[in-house]
N, CA, C and O atoms as a GROMACS GRO file, in nm:
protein
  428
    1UNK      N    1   0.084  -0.118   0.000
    1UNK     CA    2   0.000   0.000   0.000
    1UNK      C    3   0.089   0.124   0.000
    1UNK      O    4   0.155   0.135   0.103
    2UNK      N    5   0.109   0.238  -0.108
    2UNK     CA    6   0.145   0.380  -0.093
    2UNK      C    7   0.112   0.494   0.012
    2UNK      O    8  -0.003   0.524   0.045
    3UNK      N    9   0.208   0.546   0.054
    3UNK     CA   10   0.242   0.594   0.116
    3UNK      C   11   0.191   0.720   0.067
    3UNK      O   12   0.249   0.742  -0.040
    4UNK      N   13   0.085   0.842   0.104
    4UNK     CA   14   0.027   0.940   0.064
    4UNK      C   15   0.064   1.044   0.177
    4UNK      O   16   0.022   1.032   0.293
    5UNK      N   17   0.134   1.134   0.140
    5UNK     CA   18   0.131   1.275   0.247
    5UNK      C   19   0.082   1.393   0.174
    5UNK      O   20   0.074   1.397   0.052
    6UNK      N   21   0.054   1.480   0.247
    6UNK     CA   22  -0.025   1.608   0.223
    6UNK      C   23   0.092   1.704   0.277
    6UNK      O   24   0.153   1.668   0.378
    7UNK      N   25   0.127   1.829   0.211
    7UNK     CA   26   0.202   1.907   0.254
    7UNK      C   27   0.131   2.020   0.370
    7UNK      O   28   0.014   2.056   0.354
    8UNK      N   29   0.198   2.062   0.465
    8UNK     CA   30   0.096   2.140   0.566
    8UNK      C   31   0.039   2.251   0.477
    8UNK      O   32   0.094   2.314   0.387
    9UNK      N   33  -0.112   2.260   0.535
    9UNK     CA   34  -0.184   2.411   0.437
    9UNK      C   35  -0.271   2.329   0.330
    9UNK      O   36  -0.385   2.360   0.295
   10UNK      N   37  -0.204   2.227   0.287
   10UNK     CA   38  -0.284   2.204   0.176
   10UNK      C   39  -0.399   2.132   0.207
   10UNK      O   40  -0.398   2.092   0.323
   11UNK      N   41  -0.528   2.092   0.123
   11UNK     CA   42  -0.604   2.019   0.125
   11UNK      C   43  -0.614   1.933   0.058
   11UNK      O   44  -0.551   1.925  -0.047
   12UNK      N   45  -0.684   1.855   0.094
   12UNK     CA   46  -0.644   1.683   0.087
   12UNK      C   47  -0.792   1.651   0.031
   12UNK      O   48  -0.893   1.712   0.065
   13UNK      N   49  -0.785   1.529  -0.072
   13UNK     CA   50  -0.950   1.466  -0.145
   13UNK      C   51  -0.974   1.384  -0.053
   13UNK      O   52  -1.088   1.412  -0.015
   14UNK      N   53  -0.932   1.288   0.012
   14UNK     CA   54  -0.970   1.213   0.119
   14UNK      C   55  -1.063   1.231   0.234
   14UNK      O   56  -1.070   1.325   0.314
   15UNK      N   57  -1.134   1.118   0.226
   15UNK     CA   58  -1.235   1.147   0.334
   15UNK      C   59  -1.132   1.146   0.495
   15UNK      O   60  -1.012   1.127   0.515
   16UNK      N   61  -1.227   1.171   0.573
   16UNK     CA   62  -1.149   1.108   0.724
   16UNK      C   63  -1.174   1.045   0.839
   16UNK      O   64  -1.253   1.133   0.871
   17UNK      N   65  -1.178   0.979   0.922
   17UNK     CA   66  -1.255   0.946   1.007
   17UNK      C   67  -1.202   0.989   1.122
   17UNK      O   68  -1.084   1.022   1.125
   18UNK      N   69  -1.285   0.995   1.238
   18UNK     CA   70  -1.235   1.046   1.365
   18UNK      C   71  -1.192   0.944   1.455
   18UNK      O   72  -1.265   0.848   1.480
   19UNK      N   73  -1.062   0.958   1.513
   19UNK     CA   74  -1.076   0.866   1.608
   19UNK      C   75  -1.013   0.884   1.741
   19UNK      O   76  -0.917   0.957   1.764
   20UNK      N   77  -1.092   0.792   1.849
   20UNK     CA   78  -1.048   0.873   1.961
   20UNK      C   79  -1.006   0.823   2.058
   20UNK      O   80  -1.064   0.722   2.097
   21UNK      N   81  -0.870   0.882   2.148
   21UNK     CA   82  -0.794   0.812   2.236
   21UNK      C   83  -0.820   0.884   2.369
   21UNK      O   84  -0.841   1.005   2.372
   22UNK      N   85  -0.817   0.808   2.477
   22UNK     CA   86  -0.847   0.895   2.599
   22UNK      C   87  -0.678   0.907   2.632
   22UNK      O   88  -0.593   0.829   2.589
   23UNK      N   89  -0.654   1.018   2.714
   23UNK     CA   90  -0.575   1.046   2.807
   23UNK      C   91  -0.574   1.094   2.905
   23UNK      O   92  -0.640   1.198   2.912
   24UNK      N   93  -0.497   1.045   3.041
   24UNK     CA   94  -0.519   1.111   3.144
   24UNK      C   95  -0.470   1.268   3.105
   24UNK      O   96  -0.380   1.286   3.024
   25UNK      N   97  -0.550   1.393   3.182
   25UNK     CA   98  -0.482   1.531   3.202
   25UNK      C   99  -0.405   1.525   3.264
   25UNK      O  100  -0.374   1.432   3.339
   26UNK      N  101  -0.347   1.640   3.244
   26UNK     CA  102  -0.179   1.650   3.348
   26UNK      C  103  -0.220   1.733   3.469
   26UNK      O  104  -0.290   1.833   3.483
   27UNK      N  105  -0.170   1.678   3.527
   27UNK     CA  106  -0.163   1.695   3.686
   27UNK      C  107  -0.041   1.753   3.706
   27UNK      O  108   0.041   1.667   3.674
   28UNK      N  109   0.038   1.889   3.752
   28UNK     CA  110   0.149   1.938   3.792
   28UNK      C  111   0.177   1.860   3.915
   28UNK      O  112   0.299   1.848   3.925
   29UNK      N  113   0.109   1.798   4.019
   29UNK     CA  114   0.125   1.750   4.116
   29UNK      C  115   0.171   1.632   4.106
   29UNK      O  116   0.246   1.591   4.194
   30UNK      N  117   0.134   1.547   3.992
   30UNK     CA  118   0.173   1.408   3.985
   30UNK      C  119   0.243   1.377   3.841
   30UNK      O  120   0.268   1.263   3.801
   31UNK      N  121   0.272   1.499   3.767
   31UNK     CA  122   0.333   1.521   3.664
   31UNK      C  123   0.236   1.439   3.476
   31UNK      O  124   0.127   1.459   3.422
   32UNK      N  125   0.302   1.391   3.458
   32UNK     CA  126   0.261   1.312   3.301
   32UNK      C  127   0.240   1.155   3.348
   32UNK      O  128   0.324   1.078   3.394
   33UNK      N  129   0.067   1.128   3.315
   33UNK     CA  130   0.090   0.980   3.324
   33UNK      C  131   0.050   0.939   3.259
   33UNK      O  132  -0.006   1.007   3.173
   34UNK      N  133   0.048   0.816   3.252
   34UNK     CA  134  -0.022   0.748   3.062
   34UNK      C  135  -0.046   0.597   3.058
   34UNK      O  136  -0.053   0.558   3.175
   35UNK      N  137  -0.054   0.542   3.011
   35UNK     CA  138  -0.021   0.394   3.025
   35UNK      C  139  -0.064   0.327   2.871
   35UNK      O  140  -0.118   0.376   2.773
   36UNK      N  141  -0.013   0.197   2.900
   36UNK     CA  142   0.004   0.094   2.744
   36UNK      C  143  -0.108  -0.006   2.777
   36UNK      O  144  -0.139  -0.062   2.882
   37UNK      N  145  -0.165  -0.012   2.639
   37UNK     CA  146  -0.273  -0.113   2.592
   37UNK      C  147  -0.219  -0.270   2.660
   37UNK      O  148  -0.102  -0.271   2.621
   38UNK      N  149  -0.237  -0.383   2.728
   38UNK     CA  150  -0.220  -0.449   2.754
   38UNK      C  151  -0.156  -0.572   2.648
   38UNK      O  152  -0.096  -0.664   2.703
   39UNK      N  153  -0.165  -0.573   2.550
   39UNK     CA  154  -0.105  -0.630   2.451
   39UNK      C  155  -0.001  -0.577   2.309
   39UNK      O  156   0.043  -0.628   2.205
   40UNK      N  157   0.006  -0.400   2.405
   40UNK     CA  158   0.090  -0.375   2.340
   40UNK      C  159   0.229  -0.406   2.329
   40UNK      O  160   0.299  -0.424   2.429
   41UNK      N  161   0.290  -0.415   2.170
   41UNK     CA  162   0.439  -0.458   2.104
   41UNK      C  163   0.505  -0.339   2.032
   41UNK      O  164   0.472  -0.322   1.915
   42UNK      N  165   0.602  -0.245   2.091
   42UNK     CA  166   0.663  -0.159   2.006
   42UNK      C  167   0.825  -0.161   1.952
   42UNK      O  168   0.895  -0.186   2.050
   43UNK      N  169   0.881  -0.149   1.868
   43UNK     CA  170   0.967  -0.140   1.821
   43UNK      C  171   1.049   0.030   1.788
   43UNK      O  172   0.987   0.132   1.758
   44UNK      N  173   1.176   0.020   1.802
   44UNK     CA  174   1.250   0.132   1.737
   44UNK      C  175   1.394   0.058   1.733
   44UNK      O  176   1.459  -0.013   1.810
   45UNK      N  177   1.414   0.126   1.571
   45UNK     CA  178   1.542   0.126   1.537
   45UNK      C  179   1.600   0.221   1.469
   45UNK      O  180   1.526   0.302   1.413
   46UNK      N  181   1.727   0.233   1.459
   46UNK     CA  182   1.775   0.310   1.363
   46UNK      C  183   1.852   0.238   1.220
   46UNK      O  184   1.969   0.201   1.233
   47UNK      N  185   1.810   0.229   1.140
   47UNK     CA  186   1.827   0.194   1.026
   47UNK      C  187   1.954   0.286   0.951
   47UNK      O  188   1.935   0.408   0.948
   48UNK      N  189   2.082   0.234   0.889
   48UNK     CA  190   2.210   0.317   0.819
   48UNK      C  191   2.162   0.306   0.695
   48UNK      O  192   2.204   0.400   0.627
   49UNK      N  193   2.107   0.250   0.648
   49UNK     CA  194   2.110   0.242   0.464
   49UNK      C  195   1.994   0.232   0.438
   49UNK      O  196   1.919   0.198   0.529
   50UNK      N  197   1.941   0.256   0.310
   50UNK     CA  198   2.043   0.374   0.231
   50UNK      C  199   2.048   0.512   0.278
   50UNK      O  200   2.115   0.586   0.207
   51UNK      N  201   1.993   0.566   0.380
   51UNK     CA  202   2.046   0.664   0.457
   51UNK      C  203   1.967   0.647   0.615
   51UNK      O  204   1.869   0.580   0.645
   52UNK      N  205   2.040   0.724   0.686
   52UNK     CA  206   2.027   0.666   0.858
   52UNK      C  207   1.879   0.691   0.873
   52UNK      O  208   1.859   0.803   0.826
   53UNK      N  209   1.781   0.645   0.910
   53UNK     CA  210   1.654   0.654   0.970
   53UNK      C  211   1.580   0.583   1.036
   53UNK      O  212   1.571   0.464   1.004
   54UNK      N  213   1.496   0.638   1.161
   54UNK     CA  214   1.438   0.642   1.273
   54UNK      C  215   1.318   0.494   1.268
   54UNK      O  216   1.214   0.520   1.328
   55UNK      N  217   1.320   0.441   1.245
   55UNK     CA  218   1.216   0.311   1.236
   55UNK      C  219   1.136   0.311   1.349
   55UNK      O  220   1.217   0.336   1.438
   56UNK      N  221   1.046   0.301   1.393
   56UNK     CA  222   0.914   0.316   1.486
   56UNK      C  223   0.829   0.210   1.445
   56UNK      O  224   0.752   0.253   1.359
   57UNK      N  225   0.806   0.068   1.474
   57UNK     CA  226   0.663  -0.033   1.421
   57UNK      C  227   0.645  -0.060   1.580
   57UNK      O  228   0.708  -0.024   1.680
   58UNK      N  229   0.518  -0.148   1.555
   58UNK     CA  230   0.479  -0.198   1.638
   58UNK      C  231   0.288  -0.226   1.608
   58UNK      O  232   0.213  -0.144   1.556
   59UNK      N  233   0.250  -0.370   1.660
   59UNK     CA  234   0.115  -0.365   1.665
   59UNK      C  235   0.026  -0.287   1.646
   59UNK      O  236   0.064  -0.177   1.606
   60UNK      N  237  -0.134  -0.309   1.665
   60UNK     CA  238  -0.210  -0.177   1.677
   60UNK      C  239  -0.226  -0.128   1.799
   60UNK      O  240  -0.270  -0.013   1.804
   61UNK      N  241  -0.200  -0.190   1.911
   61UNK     CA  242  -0.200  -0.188   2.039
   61UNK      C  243  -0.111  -0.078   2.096
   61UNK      O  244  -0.134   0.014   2.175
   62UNK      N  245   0.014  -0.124   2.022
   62UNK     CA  246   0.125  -0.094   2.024
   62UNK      C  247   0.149   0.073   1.958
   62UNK      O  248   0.203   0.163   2.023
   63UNK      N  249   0.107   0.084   1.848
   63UNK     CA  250   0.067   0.250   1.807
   63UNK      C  251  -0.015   0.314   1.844
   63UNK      O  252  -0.005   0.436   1.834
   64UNK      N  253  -0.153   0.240   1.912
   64UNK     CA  254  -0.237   0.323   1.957
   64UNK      C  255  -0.188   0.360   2.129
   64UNK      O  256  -0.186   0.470   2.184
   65UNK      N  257  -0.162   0.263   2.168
   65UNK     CA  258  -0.043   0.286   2.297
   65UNK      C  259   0.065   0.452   2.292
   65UNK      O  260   0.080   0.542   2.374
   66UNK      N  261   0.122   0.429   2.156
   66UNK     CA  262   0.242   0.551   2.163
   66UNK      C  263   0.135   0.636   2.050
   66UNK      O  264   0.189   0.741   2.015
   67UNK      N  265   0.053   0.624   2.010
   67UNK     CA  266  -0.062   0.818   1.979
   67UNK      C  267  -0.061   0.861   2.180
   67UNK      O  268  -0.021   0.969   2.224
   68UNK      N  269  -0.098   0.780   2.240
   68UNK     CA  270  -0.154   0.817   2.365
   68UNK      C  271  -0.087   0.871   2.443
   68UNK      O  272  -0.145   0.955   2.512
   69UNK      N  273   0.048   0.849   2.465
   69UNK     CA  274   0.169   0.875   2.472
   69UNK      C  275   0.198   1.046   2.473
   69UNK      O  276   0.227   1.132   2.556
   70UNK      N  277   0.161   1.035   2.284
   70UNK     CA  278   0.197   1.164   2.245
   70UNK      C  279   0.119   1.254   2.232
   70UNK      O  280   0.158   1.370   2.221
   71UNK      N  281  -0.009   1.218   2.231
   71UNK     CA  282  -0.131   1.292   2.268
   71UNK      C  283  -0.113   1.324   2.407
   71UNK      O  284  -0.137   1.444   2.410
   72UNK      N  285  -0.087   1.290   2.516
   72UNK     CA  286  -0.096   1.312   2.634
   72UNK      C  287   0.032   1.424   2.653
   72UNK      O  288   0.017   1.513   2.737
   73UNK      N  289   0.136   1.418   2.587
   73UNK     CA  290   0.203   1.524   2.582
   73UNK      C  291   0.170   1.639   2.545
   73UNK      O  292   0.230   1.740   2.579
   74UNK      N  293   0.070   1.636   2.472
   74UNK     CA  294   0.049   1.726   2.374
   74UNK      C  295  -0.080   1.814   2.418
   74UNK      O  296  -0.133   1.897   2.344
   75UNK      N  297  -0.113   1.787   2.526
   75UNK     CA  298  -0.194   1.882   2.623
   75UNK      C  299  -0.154   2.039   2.658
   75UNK      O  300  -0.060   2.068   2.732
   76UNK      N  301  -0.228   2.127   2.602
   76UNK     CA  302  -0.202   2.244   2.667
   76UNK      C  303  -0.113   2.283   2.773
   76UNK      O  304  -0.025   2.368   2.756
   77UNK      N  305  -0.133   2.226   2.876
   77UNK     CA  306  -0.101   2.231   3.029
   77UNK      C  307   0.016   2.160   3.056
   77UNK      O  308   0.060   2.152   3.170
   78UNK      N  309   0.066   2.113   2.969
   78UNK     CA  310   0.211   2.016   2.995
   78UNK      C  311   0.310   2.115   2.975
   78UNK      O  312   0.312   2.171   2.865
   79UNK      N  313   0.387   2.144   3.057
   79UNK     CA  314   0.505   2.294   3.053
   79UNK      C  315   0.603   2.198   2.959
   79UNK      O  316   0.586   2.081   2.926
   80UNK      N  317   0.691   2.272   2.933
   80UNK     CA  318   0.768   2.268   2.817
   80UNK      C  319   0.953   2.172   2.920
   80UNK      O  320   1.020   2.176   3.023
   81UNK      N  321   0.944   2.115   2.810
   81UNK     CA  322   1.024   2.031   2.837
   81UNK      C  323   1.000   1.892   2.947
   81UNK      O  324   1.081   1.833   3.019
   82UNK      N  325   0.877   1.873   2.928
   82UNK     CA  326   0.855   1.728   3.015
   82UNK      C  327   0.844   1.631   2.890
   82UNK      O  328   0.818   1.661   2.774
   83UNK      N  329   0.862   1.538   2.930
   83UNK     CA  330   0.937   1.393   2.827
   83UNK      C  331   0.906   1.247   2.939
   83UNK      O  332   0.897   1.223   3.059
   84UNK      N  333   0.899   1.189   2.829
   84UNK     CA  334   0.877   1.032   2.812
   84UNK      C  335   0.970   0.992   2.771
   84UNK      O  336   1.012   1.034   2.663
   85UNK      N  337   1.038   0.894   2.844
   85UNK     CA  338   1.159   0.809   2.792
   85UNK      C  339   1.099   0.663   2.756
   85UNK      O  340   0.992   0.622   2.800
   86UNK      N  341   1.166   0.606   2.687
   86UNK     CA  342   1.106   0.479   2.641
   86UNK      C  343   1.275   0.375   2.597
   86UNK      O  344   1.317   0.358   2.482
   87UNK      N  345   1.351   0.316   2.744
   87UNK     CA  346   1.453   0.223   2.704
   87UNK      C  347   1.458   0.062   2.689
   87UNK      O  348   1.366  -0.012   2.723
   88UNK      N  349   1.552   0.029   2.647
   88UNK     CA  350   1.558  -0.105   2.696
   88UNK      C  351   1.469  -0.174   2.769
   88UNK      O  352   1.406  -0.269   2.723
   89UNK      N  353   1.457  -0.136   2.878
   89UNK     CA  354   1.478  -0.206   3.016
   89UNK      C  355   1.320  -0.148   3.053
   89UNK      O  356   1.275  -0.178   3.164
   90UNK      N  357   1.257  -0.085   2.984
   90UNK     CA  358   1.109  -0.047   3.039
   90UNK      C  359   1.033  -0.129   3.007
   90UNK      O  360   0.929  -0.100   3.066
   91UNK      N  361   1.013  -0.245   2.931
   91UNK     CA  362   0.973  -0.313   2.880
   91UNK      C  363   0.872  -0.297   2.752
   91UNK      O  364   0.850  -0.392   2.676
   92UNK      N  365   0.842  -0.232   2.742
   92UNK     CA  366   0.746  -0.181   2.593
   92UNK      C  367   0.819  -0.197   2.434
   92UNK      O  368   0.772  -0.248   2.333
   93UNK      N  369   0.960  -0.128   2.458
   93UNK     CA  370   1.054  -0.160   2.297
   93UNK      C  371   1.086  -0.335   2.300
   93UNK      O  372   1.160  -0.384   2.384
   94UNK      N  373   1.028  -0.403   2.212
   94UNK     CA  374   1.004  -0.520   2.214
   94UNK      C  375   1.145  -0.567   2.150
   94UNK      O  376   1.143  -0.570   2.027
   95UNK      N  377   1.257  -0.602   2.207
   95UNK     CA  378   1.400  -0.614   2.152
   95UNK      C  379   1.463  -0.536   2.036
   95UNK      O  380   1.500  -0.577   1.926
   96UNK      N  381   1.465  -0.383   2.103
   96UNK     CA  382   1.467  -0.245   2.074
   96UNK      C  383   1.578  -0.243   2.080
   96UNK      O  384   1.616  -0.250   2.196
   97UNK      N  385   1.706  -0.234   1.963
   97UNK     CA  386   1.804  -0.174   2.006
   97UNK      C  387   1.885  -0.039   1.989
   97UNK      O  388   1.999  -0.016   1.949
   98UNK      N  389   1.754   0.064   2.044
   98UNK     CA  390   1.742   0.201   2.073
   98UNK      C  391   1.655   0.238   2.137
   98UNK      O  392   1.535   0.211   2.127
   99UNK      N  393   1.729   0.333   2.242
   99UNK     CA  394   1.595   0.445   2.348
   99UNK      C  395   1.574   0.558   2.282
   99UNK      O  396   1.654   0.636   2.232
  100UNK      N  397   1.424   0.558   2.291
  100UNK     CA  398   1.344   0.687   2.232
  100UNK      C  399   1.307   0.755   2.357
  100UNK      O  400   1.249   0.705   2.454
  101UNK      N  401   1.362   0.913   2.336
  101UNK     CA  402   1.284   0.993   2.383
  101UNK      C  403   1.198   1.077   2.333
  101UNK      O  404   1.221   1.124   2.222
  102UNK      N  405   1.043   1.126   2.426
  102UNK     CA  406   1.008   1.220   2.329
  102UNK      C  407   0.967   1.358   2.445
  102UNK      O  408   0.898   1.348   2.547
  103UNK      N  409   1.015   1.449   2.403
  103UNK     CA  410   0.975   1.563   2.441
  103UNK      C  411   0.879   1.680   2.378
  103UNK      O  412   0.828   1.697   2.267
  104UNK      N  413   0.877   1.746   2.490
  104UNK     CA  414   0.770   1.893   2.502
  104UNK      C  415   0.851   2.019   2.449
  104UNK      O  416   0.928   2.085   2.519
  105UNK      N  417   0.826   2.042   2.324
  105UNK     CA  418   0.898   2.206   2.313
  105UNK      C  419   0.803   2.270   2.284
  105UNK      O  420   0.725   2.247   2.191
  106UNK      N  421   0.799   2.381   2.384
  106UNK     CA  422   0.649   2.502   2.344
  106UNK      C  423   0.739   2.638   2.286
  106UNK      O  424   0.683   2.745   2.264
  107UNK      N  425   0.876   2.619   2.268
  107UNK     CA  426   0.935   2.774   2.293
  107UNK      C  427   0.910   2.829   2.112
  107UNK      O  428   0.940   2.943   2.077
   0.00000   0.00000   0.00000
């Protein structure tokens, strides 16, 4: 299946559907919390050839797990520079051999 992107601004012929993920709000008191689909499987690598790039798969569990993730970052109210680490050893990168971080830049 092809791979279709839209450049930002432009409009697109495609229909769309809505879809929707809950996230907890952020709490300054208890900071960013989130959690993974119970059968979620994610992957990251970095790939050298034919040029270096960021590989991200995983299940549906597993992507709808990390939208939630990044949706939950992506809250108004999340100050700038709070982050999600995702290593080794957290168990979610399913024999990952790379840690992803993802951060908050509002500046």
């Amino acid at each position: 299946m092809a791979h279709q992107s839209v450049a930002s601004g432009e409009a697109h012929d495609r229909p769309t559907v809505p879809v929707t993920v809950e996230v907890m709000p952020y709490d300054p008191a208890h900071g960013v919390g989130t959690w993974w689909d119970d059968d979620a499987v994610l992957r990251a690598e970095v790939w050298e050839t034919p040029e270096r790039t960021v590989v991200i798969s995983g299940n549906p569990a597993g992507l709808r797990s990390l939208a939630r993730h990044l949706l939950t970052l992506a809250q108004d109210a999340v100050p700038d520079g709070r982050h999600l680490d995702f290593d080794t050893y957290c168990g979610w990168l399913e024999g990952s051999p790379a840690a992803v971080r993802i951060e908050v830049e509002k500046k």
